[in-house]
PADO-689304 format. One record per residue (C-alpha): residue in one letter; x negated, y negated, z. Coordinates in steps of 0.25 Angstrom, whole numbers, plus 5000, padded with zeros to 4 digits. Layout:
BEGIN
<node a; <X; Y; Z>>
...
// end
This chain:
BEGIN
<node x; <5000; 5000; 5000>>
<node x; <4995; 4985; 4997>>
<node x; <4999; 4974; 5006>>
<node x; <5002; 4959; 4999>>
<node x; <4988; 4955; 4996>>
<node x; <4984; 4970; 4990>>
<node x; <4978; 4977; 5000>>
<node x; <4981; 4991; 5003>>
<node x; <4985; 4994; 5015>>
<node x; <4990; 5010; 5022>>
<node x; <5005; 5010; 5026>>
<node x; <5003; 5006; 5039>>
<node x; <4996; 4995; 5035>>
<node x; <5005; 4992; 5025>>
<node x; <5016; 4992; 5037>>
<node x; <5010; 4983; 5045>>
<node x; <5007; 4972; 5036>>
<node x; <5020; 4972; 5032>>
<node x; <5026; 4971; 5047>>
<node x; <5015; 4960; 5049>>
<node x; <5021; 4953; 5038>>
<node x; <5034; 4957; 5041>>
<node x; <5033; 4950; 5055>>
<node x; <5026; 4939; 5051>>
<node x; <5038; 4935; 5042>>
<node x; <5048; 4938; 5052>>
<node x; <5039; 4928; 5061>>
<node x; <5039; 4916; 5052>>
<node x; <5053; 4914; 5050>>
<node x; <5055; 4917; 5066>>
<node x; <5045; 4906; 5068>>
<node x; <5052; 4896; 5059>>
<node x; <5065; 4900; 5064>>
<node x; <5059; 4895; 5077>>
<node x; <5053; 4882; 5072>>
<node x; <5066; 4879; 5063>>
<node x; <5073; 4879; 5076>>
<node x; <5067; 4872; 5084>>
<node x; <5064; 4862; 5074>>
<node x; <5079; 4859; 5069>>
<node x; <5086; 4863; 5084>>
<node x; <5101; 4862; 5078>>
<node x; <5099; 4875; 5066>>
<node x; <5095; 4885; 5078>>
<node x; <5109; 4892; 5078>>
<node x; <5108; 4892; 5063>>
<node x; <5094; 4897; 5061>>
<node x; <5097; 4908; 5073>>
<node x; <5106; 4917; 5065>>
<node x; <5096; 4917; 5054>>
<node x; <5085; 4921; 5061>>
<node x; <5085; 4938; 5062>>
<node x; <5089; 4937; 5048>>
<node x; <5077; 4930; 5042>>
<node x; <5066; 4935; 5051>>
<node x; <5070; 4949; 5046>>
<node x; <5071; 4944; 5033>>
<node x; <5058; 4939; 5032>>
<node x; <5054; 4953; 5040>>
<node x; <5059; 4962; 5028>>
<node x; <5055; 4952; 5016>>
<node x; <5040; 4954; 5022>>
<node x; <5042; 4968; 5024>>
<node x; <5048; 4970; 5010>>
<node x; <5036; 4975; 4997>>
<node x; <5032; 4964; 4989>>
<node x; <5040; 4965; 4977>>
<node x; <5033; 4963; 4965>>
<node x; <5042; 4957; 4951>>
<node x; <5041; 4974; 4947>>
<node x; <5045; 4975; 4935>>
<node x; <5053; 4961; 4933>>
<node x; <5048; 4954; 4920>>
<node x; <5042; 4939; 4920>>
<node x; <5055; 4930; 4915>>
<node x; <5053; 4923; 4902>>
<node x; <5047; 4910; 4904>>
<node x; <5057; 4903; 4894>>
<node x; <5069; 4909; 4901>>
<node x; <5063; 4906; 4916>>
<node x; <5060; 4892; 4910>>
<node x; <5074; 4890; 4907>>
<node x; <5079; 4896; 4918>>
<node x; <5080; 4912; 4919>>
<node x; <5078; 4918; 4934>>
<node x; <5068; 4929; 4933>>
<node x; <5078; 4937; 4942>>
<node x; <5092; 4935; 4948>>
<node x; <5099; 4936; 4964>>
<node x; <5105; 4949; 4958>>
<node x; <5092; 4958; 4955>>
<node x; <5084; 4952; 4969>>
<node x; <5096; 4955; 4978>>
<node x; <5098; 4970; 4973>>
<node x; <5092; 4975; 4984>>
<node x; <5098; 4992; 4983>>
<node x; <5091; 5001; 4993>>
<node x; <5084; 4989; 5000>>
<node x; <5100; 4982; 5005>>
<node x; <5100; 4993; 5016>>
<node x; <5086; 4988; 5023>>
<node x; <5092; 4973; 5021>>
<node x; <5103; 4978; 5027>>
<node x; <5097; 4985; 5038>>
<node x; <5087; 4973; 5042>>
<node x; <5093; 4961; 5040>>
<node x; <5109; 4963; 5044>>
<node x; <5103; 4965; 5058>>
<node x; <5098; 4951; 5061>>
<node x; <5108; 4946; 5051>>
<node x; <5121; 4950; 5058>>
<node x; <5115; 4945; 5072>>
<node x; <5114; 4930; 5067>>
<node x; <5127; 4931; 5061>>
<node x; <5136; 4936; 5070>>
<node x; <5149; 4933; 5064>>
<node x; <5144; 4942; 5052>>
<node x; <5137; 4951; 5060>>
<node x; <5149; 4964; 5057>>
<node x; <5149; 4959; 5042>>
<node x; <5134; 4960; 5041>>
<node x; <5134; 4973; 5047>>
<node x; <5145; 4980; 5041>>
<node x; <5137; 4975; 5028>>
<node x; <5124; 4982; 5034>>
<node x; <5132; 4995; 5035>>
<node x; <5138; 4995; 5021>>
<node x; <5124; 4992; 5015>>
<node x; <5117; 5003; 5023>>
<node x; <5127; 5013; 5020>>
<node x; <5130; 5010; 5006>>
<node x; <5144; 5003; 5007>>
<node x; <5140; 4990; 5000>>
<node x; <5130; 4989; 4990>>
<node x; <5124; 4974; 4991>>
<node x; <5117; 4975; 4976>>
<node x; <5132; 4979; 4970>>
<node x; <5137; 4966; 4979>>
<node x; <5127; 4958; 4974>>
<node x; <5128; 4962; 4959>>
<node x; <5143; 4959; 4960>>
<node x; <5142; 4945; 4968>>
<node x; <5132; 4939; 4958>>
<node x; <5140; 4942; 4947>>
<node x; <5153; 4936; 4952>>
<node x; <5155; 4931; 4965>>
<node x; <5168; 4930; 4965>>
<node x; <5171; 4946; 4964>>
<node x; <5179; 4954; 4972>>
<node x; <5173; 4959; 4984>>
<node x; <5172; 4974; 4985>>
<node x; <5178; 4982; 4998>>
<node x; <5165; 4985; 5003>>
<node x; <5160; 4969; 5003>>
<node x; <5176; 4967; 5010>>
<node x; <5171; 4977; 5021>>
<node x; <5160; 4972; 5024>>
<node x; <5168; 4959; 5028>>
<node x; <5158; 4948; 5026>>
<node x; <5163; 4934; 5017>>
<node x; <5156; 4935; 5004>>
<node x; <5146; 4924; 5007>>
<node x; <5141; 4931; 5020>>
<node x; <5141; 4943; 5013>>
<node x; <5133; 4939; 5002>>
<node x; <5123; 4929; 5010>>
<node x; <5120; 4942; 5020>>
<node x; <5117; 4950; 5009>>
<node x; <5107; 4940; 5003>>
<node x; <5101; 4938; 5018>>
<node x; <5099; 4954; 5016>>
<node x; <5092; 4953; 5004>>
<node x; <5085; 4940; 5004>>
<node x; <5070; 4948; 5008>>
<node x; <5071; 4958; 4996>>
<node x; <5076; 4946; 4986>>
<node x; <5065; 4935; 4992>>
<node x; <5052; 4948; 4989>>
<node x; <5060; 4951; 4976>>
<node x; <5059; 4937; 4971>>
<node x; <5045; 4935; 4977>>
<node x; <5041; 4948; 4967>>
<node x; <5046; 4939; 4955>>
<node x; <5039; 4924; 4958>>
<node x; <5027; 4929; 4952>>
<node x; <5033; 4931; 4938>>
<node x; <5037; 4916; 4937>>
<node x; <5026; 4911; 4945>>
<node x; <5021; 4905; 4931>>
<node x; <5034; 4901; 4925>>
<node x; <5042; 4888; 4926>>
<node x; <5056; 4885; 4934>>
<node x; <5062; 4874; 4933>>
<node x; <5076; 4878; 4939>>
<node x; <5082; 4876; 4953>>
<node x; <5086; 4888; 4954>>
<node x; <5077; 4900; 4957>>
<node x; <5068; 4905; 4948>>
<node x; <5068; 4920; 4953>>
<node x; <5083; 4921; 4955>>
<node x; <5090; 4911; 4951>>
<node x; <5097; 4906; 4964>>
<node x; <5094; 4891; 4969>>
<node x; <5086; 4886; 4982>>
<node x; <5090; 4884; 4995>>
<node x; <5077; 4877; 4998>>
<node x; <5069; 4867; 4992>>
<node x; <5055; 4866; 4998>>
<node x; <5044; 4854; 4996>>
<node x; <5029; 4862; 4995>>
<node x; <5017; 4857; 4992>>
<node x; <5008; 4845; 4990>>
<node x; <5016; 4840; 4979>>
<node x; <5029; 4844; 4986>>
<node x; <5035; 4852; 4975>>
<node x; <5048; 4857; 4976>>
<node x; <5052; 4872; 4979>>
<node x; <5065; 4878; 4979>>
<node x; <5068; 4890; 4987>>
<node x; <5078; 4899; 4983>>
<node x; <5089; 4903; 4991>>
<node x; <5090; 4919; 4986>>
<node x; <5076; 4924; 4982>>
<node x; <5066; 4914; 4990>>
<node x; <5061; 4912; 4978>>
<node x; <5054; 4897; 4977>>
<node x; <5051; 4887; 4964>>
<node x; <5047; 4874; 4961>>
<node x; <5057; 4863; 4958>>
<node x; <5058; 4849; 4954>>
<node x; <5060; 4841; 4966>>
<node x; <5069; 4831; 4963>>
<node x; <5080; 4840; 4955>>
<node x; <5092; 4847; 4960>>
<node x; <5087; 4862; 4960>>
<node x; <5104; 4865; 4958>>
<node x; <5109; 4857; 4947>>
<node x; <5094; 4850; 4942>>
<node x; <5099; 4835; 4945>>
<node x; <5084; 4826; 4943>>
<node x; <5092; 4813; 4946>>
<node x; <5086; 4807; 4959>>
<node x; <5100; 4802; 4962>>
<node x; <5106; 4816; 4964>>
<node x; <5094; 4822; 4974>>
<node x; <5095; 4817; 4987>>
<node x; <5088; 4822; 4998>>
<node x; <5090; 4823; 5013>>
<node x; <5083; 4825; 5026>>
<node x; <5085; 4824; 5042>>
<node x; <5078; 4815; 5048>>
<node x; <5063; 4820; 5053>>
<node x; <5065; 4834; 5046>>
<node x; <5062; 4826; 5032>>
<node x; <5055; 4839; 5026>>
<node x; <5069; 4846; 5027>>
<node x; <5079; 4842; 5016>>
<node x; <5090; 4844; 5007>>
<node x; <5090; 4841; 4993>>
<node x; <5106; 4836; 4989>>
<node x; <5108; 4835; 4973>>
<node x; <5120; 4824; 4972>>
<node x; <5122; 4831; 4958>>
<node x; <5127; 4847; 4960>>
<node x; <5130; 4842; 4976>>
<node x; <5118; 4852; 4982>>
<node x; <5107; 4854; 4988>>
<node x; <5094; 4862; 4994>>
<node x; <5086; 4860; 5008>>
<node x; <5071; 4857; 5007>>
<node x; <5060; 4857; 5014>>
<node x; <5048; 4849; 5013>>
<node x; <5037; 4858; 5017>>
<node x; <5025; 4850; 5013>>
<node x; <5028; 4844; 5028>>
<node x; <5028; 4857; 5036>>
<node x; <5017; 4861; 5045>>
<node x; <5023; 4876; 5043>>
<node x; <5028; 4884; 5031>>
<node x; <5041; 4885; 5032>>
<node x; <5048; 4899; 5030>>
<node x; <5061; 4896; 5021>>
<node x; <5070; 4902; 5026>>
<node x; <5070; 4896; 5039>>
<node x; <5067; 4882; 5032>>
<node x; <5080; 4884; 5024>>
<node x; <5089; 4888; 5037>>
<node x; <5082; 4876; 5044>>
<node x; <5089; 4865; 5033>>
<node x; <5102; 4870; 5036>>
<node x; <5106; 4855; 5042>>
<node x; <5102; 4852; 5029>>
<node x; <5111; 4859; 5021>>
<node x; <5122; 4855; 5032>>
<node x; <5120; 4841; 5030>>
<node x; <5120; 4842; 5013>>
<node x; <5131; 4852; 5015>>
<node x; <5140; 4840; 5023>>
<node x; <5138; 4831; 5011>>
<node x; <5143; 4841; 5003>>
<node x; <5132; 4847; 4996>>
<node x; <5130; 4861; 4991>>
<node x; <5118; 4870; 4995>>
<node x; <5111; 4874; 4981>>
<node x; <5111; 4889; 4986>>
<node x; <5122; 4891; 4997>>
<node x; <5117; 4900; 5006>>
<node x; <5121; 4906; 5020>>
<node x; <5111; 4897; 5025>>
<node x; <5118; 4886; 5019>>
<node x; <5130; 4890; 5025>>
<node x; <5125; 4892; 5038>>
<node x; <5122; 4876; 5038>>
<node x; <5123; 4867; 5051>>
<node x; <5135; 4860; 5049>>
<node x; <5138; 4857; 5063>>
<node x; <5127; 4852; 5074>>
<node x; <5117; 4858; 5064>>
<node x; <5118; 4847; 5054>>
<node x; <5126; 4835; 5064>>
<node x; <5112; 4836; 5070>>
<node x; <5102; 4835; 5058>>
<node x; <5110; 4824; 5051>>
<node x; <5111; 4816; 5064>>
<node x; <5096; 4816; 5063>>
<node x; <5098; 4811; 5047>>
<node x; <5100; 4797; 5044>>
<node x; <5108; 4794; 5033>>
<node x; <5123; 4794; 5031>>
<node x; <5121; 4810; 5024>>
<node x; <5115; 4816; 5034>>
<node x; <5100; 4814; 5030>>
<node x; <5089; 4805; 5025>>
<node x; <5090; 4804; 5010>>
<node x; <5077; 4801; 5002>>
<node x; <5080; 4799; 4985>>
// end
């Protein structure tokens, strides 16, 4: 067996790299958990419920191969130029044999955040284990029309669509993040140009400032995947006029905002990182801008990629809090 730089390593050797990385990655989004709630006091009952979930998801996705592109063929500069996905959510959510390890490692912590679900999430762990409920038929149906008819054994599993469909995603996210990081290397020569995500298709949940020059990079909110934007255009709808881009933040957390596009009426979180002692781990950073999205969401913007995240935003003592510590009459300090 070889480890991620090529070396060979024995079995047990092998095993315990992989724990050692494993724990690690379980130990950074537990650690910026921490720091993101003592940071911003009024999300801690939000980002609690999360917590089980995404440590274990980190913990899987670092125990899970490295999966190369296999067999996948480089897209067709012209076509990826104009354009053309090299994959779709379809083929990196089709998990087959692998649903029953999501299912056994993740509805755990899952259902003991969300207790009003818990019995859904459960009876939805049982059907996958014992073969009552075959996700990749689910997902093949839902994709194609989301307005079919739901099948007796989705009805008996007795979760709202929506939940349904956001757990399910929650189960695969490890496997679709290390199958999406197996295709960046057959466009890391190309050109994108889109708002949308290069590997799948979807568009961001995050937008995040890197580098000397501050380039733009857009996160997206199925795959992970990342890719470099234009900074001043509406990833949703391509807008360029400085009138339609307005940006807002809370006063003293300037390197956290949210991007609103007057145009198609949404909008996308980011963060500046260029300002940041710390990496930051993004899935936490995105949980942490929920008062964002509270505060776009009450002047009736649309997330660009609604989410459960997104539906889980503040907007109680949560986001009363964060724009009491705004000026301006919108909730935030708007720079053009």
């Amino acid at each position: 067996m070889r480890n991620r730089d090529g070396r060979r390593l024995s079995e047990e050797e092998y095993l315990m790299e992989q724990e050692s990385l494993a724990a690690r990655a379980a130990g950074r989004v537990a650690d910026a958990l921490k720091k993101t709630s003592e940071e911003n006091r009024y999300l801690r009952t939000v980002l609690a419920p999360f917590a089980g979930l995404l440590m274990e998801q980190a913990r899987w996705k670092a125990e899970l191969p490295e999966t190369e592109a296999g067999n996948a063929l480089a897209p067709d500069a012209t076509r990826f130029g104009n354009g053309i996905p090299v994959t779709d959510r379809q083929s990196l959510i089709c998990l087959g044999d692998l649903w029953k390890e999501a299912a056994e490692r993740l509805v755990p912590p899952f259902a003991d955040g969300f207790a009003e679900v818990a019995d859904g999430l459960r009876r939805l762990q049982y059907a996958i284990l014992k073969g009552g409920f075959d996700p990749d038929s689910y997902w093949s149906r839902v994709l194609k029309n989301r307005n079919a008819a739901v099948p007796d054994e989705v009805r008996a599993i007795g979760l709202e669509p929506e939940v349904l469909q956001f757990a399910l995603i929650q189960l695969a996210k490890p496997v679709v993040e290390r199958r999406a990081e197996g295709l960046q290397p057959l466009i890391k020569s190309l050109t994108w140009n889109k708002g949308y995500c290069p590997i799948c298709g979807s568009l961001p949940e995050l937008s995040l400032l890197k580098g000397k020059e501050g380039h733009r990079w857009l996160r997206c909110a199925f795959c992970a995947g990342e890719w470099r934007f234009h900074r001043t255009t509406c990833p949703n709808c391509e807008s360029q006029k400085p009138d339609d881009i307005e940006l807002c933040y809370v006063e003293g957390r300037e390197h956290e905002r949210v991007e609103l596009c007057h145009n198609c009426m949404t909008y996308v979180v980011s963060v500046d990182v260029r300002t940041l002692a710390d990496e930051i781990v993004p899935e936490v950073a995105r949980l942490g801008l929920l008062h964002l999205d509270a505060i776009a969401q009450r002047r009736e913007f649309r997330p660009m990629n609604p989410t459960g995240w997104t539906k889980s935003a503040p907007a109680g003592a949560a986001a009363d809090e964060a724009s009491g510590r705004a000026s301006g009459a919108s909730g935030g300090t708007m720079l053009h």
